[in-house]
N, C-alpha and C positions, 0 to 999 in steps of 0.2 A: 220671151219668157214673161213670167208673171209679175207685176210691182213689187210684190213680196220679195219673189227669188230674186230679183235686184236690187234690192234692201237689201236682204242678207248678203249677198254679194260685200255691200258698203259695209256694213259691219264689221265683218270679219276683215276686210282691207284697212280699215280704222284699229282693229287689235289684230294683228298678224301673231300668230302662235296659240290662236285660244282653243280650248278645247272647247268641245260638244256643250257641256255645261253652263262655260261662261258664253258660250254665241249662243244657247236659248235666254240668258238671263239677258244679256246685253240687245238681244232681238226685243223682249217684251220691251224695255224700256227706250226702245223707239220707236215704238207703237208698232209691230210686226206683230196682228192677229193671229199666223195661222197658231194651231193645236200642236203642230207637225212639224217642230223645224228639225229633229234630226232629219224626216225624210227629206225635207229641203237642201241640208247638207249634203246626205248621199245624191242625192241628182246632181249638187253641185260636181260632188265628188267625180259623178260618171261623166259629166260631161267636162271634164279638164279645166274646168273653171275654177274648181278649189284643187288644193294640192292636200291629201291629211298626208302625217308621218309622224307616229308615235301618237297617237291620240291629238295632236295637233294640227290647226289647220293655217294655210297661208292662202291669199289670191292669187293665181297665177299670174304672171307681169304680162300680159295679152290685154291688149283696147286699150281703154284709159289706163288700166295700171302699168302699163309696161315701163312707161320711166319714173314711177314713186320707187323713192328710196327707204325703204325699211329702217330707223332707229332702233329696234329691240332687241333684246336683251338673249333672246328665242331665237333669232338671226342668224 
């Protein structure tokens, strides 16, 4: 995968339940270039990397995330 889509990856496992919105807003501000991150999301999406439900999104607990434990509220 690309640096990006493994960025975003870290982001959205840093806020678990964010929507579309907040993972492009919380992408710019660490420094995630691309134009395009909902398409980024959706590939996450197809490839079972992100899980969405309800406009929100979680990391699937697969690789590194498999034993972080989730604190939120969205949980």
């Amino acid at each position: 995968m690309t640096e990006e889509y493994d960025q975003l990856l870290e982001v959205v496992a840093e806020n678990p339940g964010a929507t579309i919105e907040e993972i492009t807003d919380l992408a710019r501000k660490h420094d995630i270039t691309s134009t395009n991150i909902p398409n980024l999301v959706s590939r996450a999406v197809s490839n079972d990397d992100l899980l969405e439900f309800d406009g929100r999104h979680w990391v699937m607990r697969t690789g590194k995330y498999r034993f972080h434990r989730y604190n939120h509220p969205e949980t």
